[in-house]
C-alpha positions in Angstrom: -78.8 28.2 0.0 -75.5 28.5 -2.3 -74.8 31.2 0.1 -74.8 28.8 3.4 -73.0 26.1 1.8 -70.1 29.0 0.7 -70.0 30.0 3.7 -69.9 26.4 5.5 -67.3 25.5 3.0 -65.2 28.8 3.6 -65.8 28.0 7.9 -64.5 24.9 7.3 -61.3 25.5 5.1 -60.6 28.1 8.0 -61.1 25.7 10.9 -58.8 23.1 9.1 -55.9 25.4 8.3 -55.8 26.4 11.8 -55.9 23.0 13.8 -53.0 22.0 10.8 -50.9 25.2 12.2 -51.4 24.6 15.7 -50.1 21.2 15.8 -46.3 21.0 15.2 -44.2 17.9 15.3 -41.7 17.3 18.6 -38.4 15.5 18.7 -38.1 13.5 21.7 -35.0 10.9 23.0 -35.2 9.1 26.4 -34.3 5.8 28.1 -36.5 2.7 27.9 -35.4 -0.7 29.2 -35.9 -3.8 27.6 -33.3 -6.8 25.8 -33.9 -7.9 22.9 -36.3 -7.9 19.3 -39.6 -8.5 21.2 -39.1 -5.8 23.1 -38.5 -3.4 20.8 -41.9 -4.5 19.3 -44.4 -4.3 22.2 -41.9 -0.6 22.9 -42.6 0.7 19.6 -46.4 -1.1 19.0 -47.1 1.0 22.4 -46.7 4.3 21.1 -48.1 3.9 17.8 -50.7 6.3 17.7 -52.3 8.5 15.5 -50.3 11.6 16.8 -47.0 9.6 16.7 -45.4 10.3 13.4 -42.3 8.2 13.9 -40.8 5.9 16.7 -37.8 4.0 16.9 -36.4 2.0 19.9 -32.5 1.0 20.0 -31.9 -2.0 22.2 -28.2 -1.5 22.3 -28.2 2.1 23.6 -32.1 1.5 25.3 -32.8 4.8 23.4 -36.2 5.7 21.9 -36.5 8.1 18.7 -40.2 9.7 18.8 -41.7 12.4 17.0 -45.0 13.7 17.6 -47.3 16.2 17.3 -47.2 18.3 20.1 -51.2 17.8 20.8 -49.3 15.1 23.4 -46.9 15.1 25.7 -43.7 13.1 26.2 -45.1 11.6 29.5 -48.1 10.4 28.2 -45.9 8.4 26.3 -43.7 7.1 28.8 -46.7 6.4 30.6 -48.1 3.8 27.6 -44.6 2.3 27.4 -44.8 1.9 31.2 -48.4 0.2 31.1 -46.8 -2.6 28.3 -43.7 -3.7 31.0 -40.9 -1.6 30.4 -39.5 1.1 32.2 -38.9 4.7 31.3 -36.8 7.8 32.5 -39.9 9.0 34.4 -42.5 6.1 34.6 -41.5 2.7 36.0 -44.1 -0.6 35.0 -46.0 -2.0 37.9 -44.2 -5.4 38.9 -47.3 -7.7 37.8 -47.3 -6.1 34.0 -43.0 -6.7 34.3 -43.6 -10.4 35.2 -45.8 -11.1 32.6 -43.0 -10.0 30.1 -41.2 -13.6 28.5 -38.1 -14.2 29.9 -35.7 -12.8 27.6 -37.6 -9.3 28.1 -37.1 -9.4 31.8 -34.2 -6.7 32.4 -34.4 -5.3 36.0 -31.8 -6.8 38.1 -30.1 -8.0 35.6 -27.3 -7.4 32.6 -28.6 -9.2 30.3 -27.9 -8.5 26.4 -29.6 -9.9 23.3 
């Protein structure tokens, strides 16, 4: 029995080191629209995942800061940005999802700055 559980506990330090070496972190920049403070919130909220180790959203330059694992891709979050409203280098949000946005958030079509 001491034997198993060695063995277990040897298996499983293994398994662990490996999935911590295969999963490096990514530096990512791209474009996201939005105006003002409340975007930047629902922006940052909608990448905040577990595999998300840092992201920042600058509503001057509409540039997001990410860093991830790379068990993710940038796309799939564009994609999530996209789903909250706001548009993204690759992903545009459907026009209902936009609407819904408070008017200080809407930014197509215009040149607004908050």
């Amino acid at each position: 029995m001491k034997k198993i559980m060695a063995i277990s506990a040897a298996l499983l330090i293994t398994i662990s080191s490996l999935t911590a070496q295969d999963s490096t972190i990514v530096n990512k920049e791209f474009k996201v629209e939005g105006n003002c403070n409340q975007c930047k919130t629902r922006i940052e909220k909608a990448v905040k995942i577990g595999e998300v180790k840092y992201a920042k959203w600058n509503k001057s330059t509409k540039i997001l800061k990410v860093a991830f694992e790379n068990t993710i891709t940038v796309d799939s979050l564009q994609r999530r940005i996209a789903e909250v409203g706001h548009d993204t280098e690759k992903f545009k949000a459907i026009n209902e999802t936009y609407s819904e946005l408070p008017n200080c958030c809407l930014y197509r079509g215009s040149s607004k700055t908050h």
